[in-house]
DRENSEDREN-552716 format. One record per residue (C-alpha): residue in one letter; x, y, z; residue number from 1. Coordinates in Angstrom, 2 decimals. Each point is the difference from the previous one (the first is absolute). Example, Ala and Ser with C-alpha at 12.3 -4.5 7.8 and 13.67 -1.06 7.14 Angstrom:
<atoms>
<atom drengu="A" c1="12.30" c2="-4.50" c3="7.80" kero="1"/>
<atom drengu="S" c1="1.37" c2="3.44" c3="-0.66" kero="2"/>
</atoms>
This chain:
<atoms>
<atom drengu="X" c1="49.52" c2="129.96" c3="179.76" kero="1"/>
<atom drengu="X" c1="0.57" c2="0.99" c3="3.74" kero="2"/>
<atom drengu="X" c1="-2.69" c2="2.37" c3="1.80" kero="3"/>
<atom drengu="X" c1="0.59" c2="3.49" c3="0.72" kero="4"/>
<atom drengu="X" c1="2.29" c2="1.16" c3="2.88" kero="5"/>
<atom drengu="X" c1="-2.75" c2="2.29" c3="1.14" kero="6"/>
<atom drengu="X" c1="-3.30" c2="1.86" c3="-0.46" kero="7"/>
<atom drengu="X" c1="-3.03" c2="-2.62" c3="-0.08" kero="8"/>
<atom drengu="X" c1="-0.28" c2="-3.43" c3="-0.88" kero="9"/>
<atom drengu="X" c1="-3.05" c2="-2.09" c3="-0.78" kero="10"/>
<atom drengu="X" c1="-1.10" c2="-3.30" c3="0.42" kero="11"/>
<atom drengu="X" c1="-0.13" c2="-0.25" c3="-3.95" kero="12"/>
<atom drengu="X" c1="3.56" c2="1.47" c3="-0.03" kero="13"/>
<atom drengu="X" c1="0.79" c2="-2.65" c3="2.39" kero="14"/>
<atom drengu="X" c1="-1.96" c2="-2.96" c3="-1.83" kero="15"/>
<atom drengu="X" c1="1.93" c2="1.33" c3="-3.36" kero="16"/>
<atom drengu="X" c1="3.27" c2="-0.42" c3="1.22" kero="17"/>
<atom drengu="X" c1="-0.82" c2="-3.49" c3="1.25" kero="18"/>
<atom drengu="X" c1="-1.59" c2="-1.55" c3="-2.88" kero="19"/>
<atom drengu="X" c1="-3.48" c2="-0.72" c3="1.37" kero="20"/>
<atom drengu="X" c1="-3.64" c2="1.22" c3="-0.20" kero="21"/>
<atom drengu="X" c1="-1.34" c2="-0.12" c3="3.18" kero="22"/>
<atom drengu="X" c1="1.07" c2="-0.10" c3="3.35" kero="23"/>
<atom drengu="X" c1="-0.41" c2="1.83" c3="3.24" kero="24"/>
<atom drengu="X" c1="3.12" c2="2.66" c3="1.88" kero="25"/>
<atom drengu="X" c1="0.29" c2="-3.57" c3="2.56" kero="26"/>
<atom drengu="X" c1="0.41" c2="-2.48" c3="-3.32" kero="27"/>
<atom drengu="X" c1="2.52" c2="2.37" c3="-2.23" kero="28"/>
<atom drengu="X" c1="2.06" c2="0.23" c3="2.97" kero="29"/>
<atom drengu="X" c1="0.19" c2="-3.50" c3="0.81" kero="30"/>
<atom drengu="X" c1="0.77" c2="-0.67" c3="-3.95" kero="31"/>
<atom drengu="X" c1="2.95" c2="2.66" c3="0.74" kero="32"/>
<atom drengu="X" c1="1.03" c2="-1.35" c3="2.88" kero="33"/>
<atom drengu="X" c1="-0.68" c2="2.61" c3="2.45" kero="34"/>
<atom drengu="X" c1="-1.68" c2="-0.46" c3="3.68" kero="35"/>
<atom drengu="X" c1="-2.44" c2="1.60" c3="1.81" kero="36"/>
<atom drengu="X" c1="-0.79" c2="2.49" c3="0.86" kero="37"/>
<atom drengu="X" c1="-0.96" c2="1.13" c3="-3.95" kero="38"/>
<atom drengu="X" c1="0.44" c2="3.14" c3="-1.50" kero="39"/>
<atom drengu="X" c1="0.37" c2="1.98" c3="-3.03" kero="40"/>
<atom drengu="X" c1="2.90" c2="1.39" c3="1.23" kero="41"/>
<atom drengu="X" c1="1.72" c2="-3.52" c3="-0.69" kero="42"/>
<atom drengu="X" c1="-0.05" c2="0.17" c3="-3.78" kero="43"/>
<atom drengu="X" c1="1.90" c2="2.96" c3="-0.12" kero="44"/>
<atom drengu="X" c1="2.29" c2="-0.77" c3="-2.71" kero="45"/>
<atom drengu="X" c1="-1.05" c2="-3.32" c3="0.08" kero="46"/>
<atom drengu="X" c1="1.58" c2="-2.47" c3="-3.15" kero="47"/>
<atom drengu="X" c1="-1.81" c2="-3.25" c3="-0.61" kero="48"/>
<atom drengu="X" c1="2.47" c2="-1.15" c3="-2.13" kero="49"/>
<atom drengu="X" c1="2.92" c2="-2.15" c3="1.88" kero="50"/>
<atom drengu="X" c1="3.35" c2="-1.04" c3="-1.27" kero="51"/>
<atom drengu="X" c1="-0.11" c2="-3.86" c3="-0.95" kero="52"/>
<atom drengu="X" c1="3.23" c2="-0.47" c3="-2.68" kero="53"/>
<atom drengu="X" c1="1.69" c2="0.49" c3="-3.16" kero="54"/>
<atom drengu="X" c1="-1.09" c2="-2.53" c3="-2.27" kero="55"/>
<atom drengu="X" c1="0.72" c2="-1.31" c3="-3.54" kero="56"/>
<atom drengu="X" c1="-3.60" c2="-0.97" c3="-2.49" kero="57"/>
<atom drengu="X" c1="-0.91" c2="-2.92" c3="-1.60" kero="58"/>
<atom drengu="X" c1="4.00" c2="-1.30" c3="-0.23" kero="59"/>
<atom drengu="X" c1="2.83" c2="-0.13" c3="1.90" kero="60"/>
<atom drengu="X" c1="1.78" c2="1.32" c3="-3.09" kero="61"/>
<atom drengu="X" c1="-1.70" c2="2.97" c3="-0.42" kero="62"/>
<atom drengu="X" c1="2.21" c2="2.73" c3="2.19" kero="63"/>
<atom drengu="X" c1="-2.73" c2="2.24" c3="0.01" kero="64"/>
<atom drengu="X" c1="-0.73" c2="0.12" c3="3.96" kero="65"/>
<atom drengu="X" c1="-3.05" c2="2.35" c3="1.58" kero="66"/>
<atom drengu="X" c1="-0.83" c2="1.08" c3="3.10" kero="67"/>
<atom drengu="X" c1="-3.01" c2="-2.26" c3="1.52" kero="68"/>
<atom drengu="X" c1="-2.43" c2="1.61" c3="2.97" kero="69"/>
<atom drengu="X" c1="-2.18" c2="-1.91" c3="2.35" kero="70"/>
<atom drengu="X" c1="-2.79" c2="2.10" c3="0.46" kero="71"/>
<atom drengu="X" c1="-2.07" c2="0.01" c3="3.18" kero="72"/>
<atom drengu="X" c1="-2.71" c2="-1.61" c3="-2.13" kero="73"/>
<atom drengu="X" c1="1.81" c2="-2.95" c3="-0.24" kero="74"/>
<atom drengu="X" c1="0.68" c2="0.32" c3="-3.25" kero="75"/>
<atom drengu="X" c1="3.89" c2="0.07" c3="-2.04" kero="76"/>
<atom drengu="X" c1="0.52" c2="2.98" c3="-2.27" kero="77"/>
<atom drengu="X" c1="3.10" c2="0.60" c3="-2.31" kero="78"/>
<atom drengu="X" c1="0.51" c2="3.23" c3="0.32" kero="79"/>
<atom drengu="X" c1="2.08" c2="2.05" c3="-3.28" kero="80"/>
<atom drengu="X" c1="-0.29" c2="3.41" c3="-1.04" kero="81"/>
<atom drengu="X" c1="-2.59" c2="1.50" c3="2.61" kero="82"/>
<atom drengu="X" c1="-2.33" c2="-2.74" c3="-0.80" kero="83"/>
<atom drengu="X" c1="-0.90" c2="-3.11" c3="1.79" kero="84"/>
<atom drengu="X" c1="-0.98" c2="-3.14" c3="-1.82" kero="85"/>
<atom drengu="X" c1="-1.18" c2="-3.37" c3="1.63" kero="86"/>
<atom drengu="X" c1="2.69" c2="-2.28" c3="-0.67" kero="87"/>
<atom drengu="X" c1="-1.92" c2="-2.57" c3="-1.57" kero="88"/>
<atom drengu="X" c1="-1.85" c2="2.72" c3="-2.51" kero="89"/>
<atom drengu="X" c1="3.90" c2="-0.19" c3="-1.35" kero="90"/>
<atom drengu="X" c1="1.37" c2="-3.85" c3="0.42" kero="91"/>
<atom drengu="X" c1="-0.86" c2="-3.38" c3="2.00" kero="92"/>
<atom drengu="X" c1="3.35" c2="-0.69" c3="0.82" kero="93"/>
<atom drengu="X" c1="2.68" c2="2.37" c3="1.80" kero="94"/>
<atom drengu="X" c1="3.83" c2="-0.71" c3="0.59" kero="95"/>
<atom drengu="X" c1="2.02" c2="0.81" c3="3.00" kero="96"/>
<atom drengu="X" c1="4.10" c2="-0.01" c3="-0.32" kero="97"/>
<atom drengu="X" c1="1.63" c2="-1.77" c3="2.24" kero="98"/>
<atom drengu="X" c1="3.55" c2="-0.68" c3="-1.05" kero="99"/>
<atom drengu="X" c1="2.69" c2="-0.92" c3="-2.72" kero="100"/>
<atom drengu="X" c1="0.35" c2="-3.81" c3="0.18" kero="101"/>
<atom drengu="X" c1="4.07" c2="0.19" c3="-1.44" kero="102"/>
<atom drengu="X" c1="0.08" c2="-3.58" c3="-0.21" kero="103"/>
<atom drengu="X" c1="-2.77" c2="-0.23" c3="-2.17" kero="104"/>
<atom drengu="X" c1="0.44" c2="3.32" c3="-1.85" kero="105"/>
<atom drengu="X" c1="-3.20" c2="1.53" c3="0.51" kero="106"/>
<atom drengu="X" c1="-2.74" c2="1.22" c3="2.30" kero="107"/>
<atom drengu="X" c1="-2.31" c2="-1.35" c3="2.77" kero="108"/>
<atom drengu="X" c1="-3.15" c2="1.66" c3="0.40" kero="109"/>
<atom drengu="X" c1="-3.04" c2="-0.50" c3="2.17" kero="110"/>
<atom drengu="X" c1="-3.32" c2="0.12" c3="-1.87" kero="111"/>
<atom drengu="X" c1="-3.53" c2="1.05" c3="1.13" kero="112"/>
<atom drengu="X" c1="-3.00" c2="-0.81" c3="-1.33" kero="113"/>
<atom drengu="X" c1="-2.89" c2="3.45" c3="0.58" kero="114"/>
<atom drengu="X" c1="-3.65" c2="-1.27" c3="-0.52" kero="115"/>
<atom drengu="X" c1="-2.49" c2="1.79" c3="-2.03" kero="116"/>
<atom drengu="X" c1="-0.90" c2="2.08" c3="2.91" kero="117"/>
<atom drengu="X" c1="3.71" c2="1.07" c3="0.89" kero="118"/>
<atom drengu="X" c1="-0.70" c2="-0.89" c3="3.65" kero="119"/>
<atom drengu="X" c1="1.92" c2="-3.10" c3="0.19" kero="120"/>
<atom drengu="X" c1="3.77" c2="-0.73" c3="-0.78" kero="121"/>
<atom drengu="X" c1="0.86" c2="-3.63" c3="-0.41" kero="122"/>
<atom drengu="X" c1="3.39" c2="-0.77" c3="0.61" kero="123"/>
<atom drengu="X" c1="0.75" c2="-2.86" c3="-3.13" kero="124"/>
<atom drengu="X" c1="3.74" c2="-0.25" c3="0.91" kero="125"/>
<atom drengu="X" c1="3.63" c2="0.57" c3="-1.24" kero="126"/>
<atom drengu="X" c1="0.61" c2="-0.09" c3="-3.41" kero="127"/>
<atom drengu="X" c1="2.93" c2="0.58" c3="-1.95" kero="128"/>
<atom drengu="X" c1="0.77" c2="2.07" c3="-2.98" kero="129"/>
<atom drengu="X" c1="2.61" c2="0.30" c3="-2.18" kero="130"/>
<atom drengu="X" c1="-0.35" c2="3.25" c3="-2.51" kero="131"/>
</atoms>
């Protein structure tokens, strides 16, 4: 949702973009990865939301890939049409290409596992898909 560029910023601006309740200026800028010293200044233009991957949903034959975000929360977002969904509000299981397998026709993927929180990615291994 990225904070403005200028003008003023609150901490509740601030909090918003992160994706918590509470915190002090010292805590939302350790959760954003900034050192001291702390200022508003610092979330000028500010995006919560980083880059993760381009994933497939729930199987490796579905070729519909979205955008996933890591956001400072901790938590993984899918991210389509302006609106951010955690990943596991839309499937369990998530499917990375990795290459055409020509001597076995078909396609070797690496799949990950998101728990109910969509703070953890387990890695469950290659698997192969033919479509």
């Amino acid at each position: 949702m990225t904070l403005v560029s200028s003008g003023q910023i609150s901490i509740n601006d601030i909090r918003n973009e992160i994706g918590t309740s509470d915190g002090s200026l010292r805590a939302l800028s350790s959760l954003a990865g900034k050192s001291t010293p702390d200022s508003m200044s610092e979330f000028y233009s500010y995006d919560a939301f980083t880059y993760h991957a381009d994933w497939g949903a729930d199987n490796p034959c579905n070729y519909d890939y979205y955008t996933l975000y890591l956001r400072a929360n901790g938590v993984y977002y899918k991210y389509i049409s302006g609106v951010y969904t955690p990943m596991y509000d839309y499937a369990e299981f998530w499917y990375e290409y990795l290459y055409y397998d020509s001597f076995f026709d078909g396609n070797v993927y690496k799949e990950w596992q998101v728990n109910a929180t969509s703070t953890v990615l387990t890695d469950n291994g290659d698997v192969f898909s033919v479509c």
